[in-house]
Legacy VTK file of the C-alpha trace (Angstrom):
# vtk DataFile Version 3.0
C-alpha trace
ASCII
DATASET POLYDATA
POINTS 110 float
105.996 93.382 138.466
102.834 93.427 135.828
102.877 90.885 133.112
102.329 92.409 129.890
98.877 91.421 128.743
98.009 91.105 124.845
95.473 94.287 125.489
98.966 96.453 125.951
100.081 98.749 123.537
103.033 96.790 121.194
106.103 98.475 122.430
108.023 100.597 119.752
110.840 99.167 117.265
114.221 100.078 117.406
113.608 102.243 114.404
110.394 103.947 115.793
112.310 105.067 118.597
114.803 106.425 116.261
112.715 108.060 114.234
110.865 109.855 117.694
114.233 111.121 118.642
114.741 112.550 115.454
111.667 114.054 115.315
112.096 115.674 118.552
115.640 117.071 117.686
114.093 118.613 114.463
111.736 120.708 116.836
115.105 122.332 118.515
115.124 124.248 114.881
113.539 127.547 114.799
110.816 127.306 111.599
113.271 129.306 109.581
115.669 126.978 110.720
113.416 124.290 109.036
113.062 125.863 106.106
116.537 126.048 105.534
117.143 122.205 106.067
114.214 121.628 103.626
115.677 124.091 100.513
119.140 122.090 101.099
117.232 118.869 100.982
114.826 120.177 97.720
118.737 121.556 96.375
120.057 117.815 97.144
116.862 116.408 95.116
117.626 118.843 91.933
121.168 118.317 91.662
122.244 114.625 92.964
120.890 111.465 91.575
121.981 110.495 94.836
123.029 111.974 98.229
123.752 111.588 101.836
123.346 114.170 104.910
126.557 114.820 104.579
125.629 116.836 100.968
122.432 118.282 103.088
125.031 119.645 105.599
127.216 120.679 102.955
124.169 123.247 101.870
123.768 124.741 105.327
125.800 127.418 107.012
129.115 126.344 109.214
127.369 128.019 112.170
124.108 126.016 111.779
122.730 124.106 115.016
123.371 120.482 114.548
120.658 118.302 115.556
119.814 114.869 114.968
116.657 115.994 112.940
117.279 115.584 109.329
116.168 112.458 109.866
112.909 112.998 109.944
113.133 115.901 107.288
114.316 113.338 105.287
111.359 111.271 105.708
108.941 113.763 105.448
110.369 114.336 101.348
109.639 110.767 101.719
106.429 110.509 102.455
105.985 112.682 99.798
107.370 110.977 97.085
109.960 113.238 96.650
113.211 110.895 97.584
114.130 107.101 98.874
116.508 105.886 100.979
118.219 102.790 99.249
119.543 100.066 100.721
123.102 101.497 100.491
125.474 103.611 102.965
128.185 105.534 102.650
130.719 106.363 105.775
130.705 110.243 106.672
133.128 112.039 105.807
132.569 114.941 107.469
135.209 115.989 110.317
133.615 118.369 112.710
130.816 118.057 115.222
128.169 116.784 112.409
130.876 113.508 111.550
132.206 110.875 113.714
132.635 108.141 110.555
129.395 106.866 110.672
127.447 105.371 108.530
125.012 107.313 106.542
121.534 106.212 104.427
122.104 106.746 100.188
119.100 108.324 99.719
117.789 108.917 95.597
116.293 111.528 93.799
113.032 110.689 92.182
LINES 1 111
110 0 1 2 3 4 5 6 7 8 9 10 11 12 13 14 15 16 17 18 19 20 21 22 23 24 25 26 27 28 29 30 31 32 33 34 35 36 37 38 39 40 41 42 43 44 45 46 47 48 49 50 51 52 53 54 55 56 57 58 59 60 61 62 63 64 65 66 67 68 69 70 71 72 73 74 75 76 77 78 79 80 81 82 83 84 85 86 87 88 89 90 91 92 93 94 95 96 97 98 99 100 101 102 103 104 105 106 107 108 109
């Protein structure tokens, strides 16, 4: 077995993994696909002070393909200034395959 050696590469955080999976889930969506997560996220922004995925699902169509991606959509409004996540949750309370009563990020319009 090789001994890790202070020349390696830092392994990734629990959240940087996270975030990669995310990331990689958001590439399932076809660009329009992307677009569409992106107006409900801008349409989120306008009208809620604050808001959860759950409100970002609530914008997309029933059929839409659920992936773990909006995520990093989410992050990218970040990066831009657009939104931040607080240090709040809220349980889902959505029912069908986008819910299972987890625990979702209160993220603010700015």
């Amino acid at each position: 077995m090789n001994q890790p050696t202070l020349f390696d590469p830092p392994e990734p955080t629990p959240f940087e993994r996270g975030m990669a999976g995310s990331e990689k889930a958001a590439r399932k969506w076809t660009d329009d696909q992307v677009q569409q997560v992106d107006q409900a996220i801008r349409d989120c922004a306008k009208f809620c002070p604050e808001f959860t995925t759950d409100d970002v699902w609530a914008r997309l169509p029933k059929e839409f393909p659920v992936t773990k991606g909006i995520g990093s959509r989410l992050n990218s409004f970040a990066r831009k200034g657009l939104i931040r996540a607080t240090d709040r949750t809220r349980i889902s309370k959505r029912d069908n395959e986008h819910g299972h009563g987890q625990r979702l990020t209160i993220w603010q319009s700015l």
